[in-house]
C-alpha positions in Angstrom: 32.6 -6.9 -24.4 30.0 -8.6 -26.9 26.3 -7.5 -27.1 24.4 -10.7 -28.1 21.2 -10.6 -30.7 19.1 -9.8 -27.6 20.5 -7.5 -26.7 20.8 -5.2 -29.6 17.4 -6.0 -30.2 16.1 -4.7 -27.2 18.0 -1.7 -27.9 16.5 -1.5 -31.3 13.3 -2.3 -29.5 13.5 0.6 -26.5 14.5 3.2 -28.9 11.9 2.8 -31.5 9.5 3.1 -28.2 11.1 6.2 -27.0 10.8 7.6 -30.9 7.0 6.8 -30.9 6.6 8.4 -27.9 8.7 11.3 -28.3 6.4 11.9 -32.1 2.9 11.0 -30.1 3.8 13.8 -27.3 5.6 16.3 -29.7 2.5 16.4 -32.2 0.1 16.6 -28.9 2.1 19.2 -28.0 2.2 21.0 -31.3 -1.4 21.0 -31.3 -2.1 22.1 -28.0 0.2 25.1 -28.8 -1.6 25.8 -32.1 -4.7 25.9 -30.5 -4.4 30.0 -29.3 -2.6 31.2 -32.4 -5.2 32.6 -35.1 -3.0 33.2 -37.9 -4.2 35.3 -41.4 -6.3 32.5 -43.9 -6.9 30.0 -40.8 -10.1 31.8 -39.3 -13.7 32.1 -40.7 -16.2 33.9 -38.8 -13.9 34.0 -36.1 -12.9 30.2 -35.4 -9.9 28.7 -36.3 -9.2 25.2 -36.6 -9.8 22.7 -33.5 -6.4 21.5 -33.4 -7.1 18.9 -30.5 -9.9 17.7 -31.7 -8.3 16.4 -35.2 -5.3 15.0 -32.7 -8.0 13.5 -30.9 -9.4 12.0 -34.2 -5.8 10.9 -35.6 -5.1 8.8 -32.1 -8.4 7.2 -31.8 -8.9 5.9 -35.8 -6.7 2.7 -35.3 -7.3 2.4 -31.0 -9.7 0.6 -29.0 -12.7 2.4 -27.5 -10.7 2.8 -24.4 -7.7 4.4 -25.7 -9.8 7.2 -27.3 -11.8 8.0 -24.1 -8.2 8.2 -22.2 -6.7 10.3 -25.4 -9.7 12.5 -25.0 -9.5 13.4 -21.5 -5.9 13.8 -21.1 -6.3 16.4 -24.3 -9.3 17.5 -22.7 -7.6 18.2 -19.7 -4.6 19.8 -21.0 -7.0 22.1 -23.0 -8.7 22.8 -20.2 -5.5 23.8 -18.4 -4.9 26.5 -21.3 -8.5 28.1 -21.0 -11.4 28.0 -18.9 -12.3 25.0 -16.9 -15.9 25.7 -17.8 -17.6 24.3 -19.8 -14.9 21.9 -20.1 -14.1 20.8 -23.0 -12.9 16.9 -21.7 -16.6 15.5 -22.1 -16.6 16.6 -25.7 -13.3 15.3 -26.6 -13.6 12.2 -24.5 -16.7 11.7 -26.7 -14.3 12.1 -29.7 -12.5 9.4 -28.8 -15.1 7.0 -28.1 -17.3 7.8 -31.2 -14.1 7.7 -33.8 -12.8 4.8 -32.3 -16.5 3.1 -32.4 -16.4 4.0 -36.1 -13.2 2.5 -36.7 -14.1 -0.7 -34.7 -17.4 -1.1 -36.5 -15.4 -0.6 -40.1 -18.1 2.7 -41.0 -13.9 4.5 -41.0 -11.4 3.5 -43.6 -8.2 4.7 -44.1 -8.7 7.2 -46.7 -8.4 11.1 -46.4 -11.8 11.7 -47.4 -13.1 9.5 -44.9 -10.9 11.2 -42.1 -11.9 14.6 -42.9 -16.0 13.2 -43.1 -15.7 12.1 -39.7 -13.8 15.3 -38.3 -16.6 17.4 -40.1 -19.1 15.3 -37.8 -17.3 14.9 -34.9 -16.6 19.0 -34.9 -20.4 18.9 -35.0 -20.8 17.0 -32.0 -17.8 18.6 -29.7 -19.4 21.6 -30.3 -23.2 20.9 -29.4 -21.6 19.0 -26.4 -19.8 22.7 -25.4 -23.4 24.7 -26.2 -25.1 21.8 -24.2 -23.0 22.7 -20.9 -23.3 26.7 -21.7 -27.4 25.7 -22.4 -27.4 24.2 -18.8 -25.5 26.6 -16.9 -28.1 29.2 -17.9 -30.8 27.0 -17.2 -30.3 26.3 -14.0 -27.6 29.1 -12.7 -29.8 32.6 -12.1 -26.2 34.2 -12.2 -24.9 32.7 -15.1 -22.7 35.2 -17.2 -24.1 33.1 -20.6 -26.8 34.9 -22.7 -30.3 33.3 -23.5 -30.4 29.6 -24.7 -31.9 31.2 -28.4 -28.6 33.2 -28.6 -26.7 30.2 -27.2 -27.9 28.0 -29.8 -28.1 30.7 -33.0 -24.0 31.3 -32.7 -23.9 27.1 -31.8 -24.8 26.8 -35.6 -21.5 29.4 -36.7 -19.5 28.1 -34.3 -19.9 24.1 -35.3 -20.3 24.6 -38.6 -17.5 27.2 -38.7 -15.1 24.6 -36.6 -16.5 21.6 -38.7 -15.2 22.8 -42.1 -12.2 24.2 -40.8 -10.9 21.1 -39.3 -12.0 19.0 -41.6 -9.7 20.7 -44.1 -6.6 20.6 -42.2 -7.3 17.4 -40.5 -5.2 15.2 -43.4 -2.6 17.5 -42.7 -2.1 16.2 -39.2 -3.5 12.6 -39.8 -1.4 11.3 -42.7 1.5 11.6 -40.8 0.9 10.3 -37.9 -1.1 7.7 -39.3 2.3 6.6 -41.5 4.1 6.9 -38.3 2.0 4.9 -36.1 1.6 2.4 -39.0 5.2 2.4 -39.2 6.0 1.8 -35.5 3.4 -0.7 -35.5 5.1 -2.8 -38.1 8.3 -2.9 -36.4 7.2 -3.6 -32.9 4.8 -6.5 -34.6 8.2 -7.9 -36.7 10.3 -8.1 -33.8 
């Protein structure tokens, strides 16, 4: 029995899918699981790295608008799954998505590393003021809310984002080179056959 051109190529084609989406779930994956370790050089003041947030980043830099909000609340969710469903951290990273792909869209993003860990330093920022905004508002308006004062709220907000800012923007070029070369990658072969 024969296989025609076709055929192999839509062999070719299928498997190169089930590759990009065995890489795009496996590094989603590896960053959800990297999200409760806190291993020895990776902290400071007590925050590690937001590992979802710099997948989040990665995904949305060559999407549409759409395709970062949907990246953002699926990681959002699956985040949430893994610690407390409030404040949820879905509005943050579906904010992520939108504002990086935004950037991208409106050519303020370009390819380089520098460029990639600018943006992850800013959009660490806003994640995080997005999480003491929901904290903020819980104490507001909840007599029994287990959150401290809005002034404490905000005074470890400023640790916490700037903490998580530089952190991530460090090792986000780690992640995104990567996966940017592999998404590039795939993108080239889908587009040549």
């Amino acid at each position: 029995m024969t296989v025609g051109v076709g055929g192999i190529l839509q062999s070719q084609l299928w498997r190169a899918r089930l590759w990009n989406s065995l890489v795009t779930a496996g590094s989603a994956l590896l960053c959800l699981m990297l999200l409760p370790g806190r291993a020895p050089g990776l902290e400071l003041l007590g925050v590690a790295p937001h590992w979802v947030l710099i997948w989040v980043v990665a995904w949305s830099v060559k999407r549409t608008v759409w395709e970062g909000a949907i990246a953002g609340l699926v990681m959002g969710l699956l985040q949430d799954s893994m610690t407390a469903a409030y404040p949820t951290h879905t509005l943050g990273l579906i904010l992520v998505g939108v504002l990086t792909a935004q950037l991208q869209k409106d050519r303020y993003l370009q390819e380089d590393l520098v460029s990639t860990a600018l943006i992850v330093f800013a959009i660490a920022v806003v994640n995080e003021t997005v999480l003491a905004l929901q904290i903020s508002l819980d104490q507001l308006f909840n007599p029994d809310s287990p959150y401290p004062l809005a002034t404490k709220i905000w005074f470890y907000h400023q640790r916490v984002a700037l903490s998580s800012a530089i952190l991530s923007s460090l090792w986000a070029p780690v992640f995104h080179y990567p996966l940017n070369q592999w998404w590039k990658t795939h993108n080239k072969l889908m587009s040549a056959k």
